[in-house]
C-alpha positions as CSV (number, residue, x, y, z in Angstrom):
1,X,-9.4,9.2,8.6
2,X,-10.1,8.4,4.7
3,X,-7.6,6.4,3.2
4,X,-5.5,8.7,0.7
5,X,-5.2,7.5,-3.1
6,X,-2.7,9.2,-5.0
7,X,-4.1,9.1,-8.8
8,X,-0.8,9.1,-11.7
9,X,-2.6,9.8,-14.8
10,X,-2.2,12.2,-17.9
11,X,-5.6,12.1,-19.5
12,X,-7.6,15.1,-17.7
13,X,-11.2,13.8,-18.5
14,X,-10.3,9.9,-17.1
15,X,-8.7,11.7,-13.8
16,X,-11.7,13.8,-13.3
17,X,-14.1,10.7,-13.7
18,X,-12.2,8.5,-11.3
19,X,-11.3,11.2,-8.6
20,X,-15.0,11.8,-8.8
21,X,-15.8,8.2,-8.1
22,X,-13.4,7.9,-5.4
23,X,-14.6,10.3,-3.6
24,X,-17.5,9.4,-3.5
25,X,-16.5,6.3,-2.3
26,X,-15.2,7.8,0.5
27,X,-11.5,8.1,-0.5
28,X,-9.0,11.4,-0.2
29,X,-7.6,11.7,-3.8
30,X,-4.1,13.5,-4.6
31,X,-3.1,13.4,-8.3
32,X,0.1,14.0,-10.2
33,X,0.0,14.0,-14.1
34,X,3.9,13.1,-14.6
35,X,6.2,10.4,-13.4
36,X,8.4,13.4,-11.4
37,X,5.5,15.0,-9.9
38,X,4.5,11.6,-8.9
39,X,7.9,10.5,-7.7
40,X,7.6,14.0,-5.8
41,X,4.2,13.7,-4.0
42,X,4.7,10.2,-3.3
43,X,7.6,11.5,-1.2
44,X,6.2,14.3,0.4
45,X,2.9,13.2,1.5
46,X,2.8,9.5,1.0
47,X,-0.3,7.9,0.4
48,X,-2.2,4.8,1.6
49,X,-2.1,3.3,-2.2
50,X,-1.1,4.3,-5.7
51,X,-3.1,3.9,-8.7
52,X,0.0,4.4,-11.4
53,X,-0.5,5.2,-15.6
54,X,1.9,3.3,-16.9
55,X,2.1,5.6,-20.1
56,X,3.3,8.7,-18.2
57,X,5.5,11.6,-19.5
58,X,9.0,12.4,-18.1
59,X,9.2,8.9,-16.3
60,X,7.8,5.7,-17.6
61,X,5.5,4.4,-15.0
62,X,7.6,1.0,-14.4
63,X,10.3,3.5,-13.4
64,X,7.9,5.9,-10.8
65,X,7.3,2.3,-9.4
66,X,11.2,1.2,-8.8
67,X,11.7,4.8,-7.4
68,X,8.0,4.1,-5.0
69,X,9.4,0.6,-3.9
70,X,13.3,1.9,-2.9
71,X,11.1,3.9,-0.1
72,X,8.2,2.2,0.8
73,X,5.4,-0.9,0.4
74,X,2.2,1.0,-0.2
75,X,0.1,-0.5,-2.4
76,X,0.2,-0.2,-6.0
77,X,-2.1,-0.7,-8.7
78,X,-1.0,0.0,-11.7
79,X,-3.2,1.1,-15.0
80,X,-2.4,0.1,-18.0
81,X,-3.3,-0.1,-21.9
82,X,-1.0,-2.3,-22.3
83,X,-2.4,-6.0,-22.5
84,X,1.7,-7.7,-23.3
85,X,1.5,-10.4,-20.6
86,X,5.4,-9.4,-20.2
87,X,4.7,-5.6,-19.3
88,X,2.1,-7.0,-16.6
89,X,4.5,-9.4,-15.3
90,X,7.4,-6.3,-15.3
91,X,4.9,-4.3,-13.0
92,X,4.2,-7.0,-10.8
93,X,8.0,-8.5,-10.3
94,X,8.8,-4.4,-9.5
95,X,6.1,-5.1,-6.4
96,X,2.8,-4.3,-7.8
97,X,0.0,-5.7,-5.8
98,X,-3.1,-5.4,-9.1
99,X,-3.4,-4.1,-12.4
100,X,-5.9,-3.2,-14.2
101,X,-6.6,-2.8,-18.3
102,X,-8.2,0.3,-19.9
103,X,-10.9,0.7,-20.8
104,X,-12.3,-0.5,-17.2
105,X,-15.5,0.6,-15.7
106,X,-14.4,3.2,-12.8
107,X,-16.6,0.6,-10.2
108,X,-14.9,-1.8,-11.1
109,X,-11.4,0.5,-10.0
110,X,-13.0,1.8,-7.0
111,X,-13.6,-2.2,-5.9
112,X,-10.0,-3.1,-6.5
113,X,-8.9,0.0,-4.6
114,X,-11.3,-1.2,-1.7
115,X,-10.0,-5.3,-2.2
116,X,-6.4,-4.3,-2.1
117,X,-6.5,-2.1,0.8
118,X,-8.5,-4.6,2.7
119,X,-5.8,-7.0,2.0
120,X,-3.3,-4.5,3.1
121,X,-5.0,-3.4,6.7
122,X,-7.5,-6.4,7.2
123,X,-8.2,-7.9,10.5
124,X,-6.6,-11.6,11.1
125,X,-9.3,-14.0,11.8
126,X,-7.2,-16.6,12.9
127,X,-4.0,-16.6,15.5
128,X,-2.5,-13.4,15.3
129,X,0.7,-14.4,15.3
130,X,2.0,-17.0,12.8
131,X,5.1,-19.2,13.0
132,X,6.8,-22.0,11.2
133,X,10.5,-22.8,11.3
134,X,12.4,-19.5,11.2
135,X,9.2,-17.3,9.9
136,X,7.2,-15.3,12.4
137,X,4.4,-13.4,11.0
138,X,2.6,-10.7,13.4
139,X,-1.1,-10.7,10.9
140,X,-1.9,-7.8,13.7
141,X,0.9,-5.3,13.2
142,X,1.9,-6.6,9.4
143,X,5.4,-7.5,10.6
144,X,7.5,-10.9,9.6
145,X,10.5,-11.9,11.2
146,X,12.8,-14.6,9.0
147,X,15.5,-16.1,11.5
148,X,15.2,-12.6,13.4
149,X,15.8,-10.3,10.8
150,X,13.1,-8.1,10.1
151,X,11.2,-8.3,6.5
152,X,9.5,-5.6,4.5
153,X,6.8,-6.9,2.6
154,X,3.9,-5.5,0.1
155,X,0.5,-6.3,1.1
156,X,0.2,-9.1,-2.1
157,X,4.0,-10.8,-0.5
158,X,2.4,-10.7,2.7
159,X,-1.2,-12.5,2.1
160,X,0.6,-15.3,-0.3
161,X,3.3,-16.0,2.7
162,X,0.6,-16.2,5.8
163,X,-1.3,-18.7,3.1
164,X,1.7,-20.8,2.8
165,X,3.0,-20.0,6.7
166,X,-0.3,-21.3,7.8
167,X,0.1,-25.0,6.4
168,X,3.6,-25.8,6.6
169,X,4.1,-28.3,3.8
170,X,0.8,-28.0,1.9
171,X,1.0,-27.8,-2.1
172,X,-0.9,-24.8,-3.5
173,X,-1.2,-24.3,-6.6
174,X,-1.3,-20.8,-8.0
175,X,-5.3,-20.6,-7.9
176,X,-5.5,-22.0,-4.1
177,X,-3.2,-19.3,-3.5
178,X,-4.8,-17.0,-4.7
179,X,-8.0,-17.5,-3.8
180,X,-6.5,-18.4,-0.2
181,X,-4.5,-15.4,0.2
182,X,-7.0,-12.7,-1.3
183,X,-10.5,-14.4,-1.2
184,X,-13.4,-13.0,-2.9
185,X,-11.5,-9.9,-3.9
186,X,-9.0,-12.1,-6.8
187,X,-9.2,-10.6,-9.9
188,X,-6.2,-11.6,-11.4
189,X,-4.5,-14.3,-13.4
190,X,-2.9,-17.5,-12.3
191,X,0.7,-16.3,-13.4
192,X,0.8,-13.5,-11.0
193,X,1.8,-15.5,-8.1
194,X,5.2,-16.1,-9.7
195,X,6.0,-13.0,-9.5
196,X,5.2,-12.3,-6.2
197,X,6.8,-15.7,-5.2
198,X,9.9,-14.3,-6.7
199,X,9.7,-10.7,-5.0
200,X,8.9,-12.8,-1.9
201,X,12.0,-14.9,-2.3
202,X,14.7,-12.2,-3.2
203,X,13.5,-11.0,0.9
204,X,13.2,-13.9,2.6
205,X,15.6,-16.5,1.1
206,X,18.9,-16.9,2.4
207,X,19.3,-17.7,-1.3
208,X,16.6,-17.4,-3.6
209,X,18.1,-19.6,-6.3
210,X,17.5,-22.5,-4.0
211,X,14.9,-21.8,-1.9
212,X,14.8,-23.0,1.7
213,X,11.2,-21.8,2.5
214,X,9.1,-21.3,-0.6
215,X,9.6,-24.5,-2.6
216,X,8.1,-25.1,-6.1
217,X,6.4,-28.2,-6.5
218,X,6.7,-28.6,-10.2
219,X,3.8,-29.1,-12.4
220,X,1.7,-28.5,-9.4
221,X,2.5,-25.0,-7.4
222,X,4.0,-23.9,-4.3
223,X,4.7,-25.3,-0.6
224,X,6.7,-23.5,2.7
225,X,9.1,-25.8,4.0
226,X,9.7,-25.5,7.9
227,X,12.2,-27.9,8.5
């Protein structure tokens, strides 16, 4: 079955041109022109990923995200004019997986769709099953275990922590992690592993003011501890 992409956006003529392109890509589109519709057909038929207007009327489009994330770790890309390195950060630290800036070219939308849902439902290559220290990661079934308490994870939290899971004690810096969590398909900035990191944390970390498995290695990046 075609993955579903629920499409939150005001402007008539840009929804038109990208529910066009999407499904002609192949994709099911729903779309909601408010932040309460969107809220609403998010939880009535939910979707395989979100692309979320952050200028919405009725509900700002950070809030439609908090209200998404309560119930669920579908993807989410949000759409945005705004090009504040603080808003992006917002999105991502509420559990954004991309963004992307208007004016865009709609390819270039339908191949982050198609990059982050690969991320979210790709094949392992390696051992399904991960393990260092307390972390178990099933890469088959998308599951993580942390000292036998289940995790729920986004599909961004998920890639960076099987990078960091698979080479206990590694430093990566933000660009290997990256790069080694979403391959050919990065297409964002360096900064945006810190806030996944931190999302990451505040669900793994017994307390993530002083983390026990994602370390920062300052002036350099990231490392998972298994000791």
């Amino acid at each position: 079955m075609s993955p579903t992409v629920l499409l939150v956006e005001d402007e008539v003529e840009l929804v038109r041109v990208l529910r066009d392109y999407l499904e002609r890509a192949g994709f099911r589109v729903q779309t909601a022109s408010t932040g309460p519709e969107a809220v609403s057909r998010f939880q009535h038929t939910p979707p395989d990923l979100v692309l979320l207007d952050l200028n919405l009327p009725g509900l700002d489009g950070l809030d439609v995200a908090r209200a998404m994330r309560r119930d669920s770790n579908v993807p989410i890309i949000m759409v945005t004019a705004r090009v504040d390195e603080a808003d992006r950060l917002v999105g991502l630290e509420l559990g954004a997986d991309d963004y992307i800036v208007k004016p865009f070219s709609p390819k270039e939308l339908v191949a982050r769709v198609r990059a982050v849902l690969r991320r979210a439902g790709q094949a392992p290559e390696a051992a399904a099953v991960l393990q260092a220290g307390d972390v178990v990661m099933d890469l088959t079934r998308h599951l993580v275990d942390v000292a036998g308490r289940r995790v729920e994870l986004t599909p961004s939290e998920f890639g960076l922590l099987a990078a960091l899971v698979r080479e206990p004690g590694r430093v990566f810096s933000r660009l290997q992690l990256l790069e080694t969590s979403q391959g050919n398909s990065y297409t964002g900035y360096e900064r945006t592993v810190d806030a996944h990191i931190k999302n990451l944390r505040a669900k793994i970390e017994p307390d993530p003011r002083r983390p026990r498995y994602v370390q920062t290695v300052f002036g350099v990046g990231y490392r998972f501890s298994d000791e």
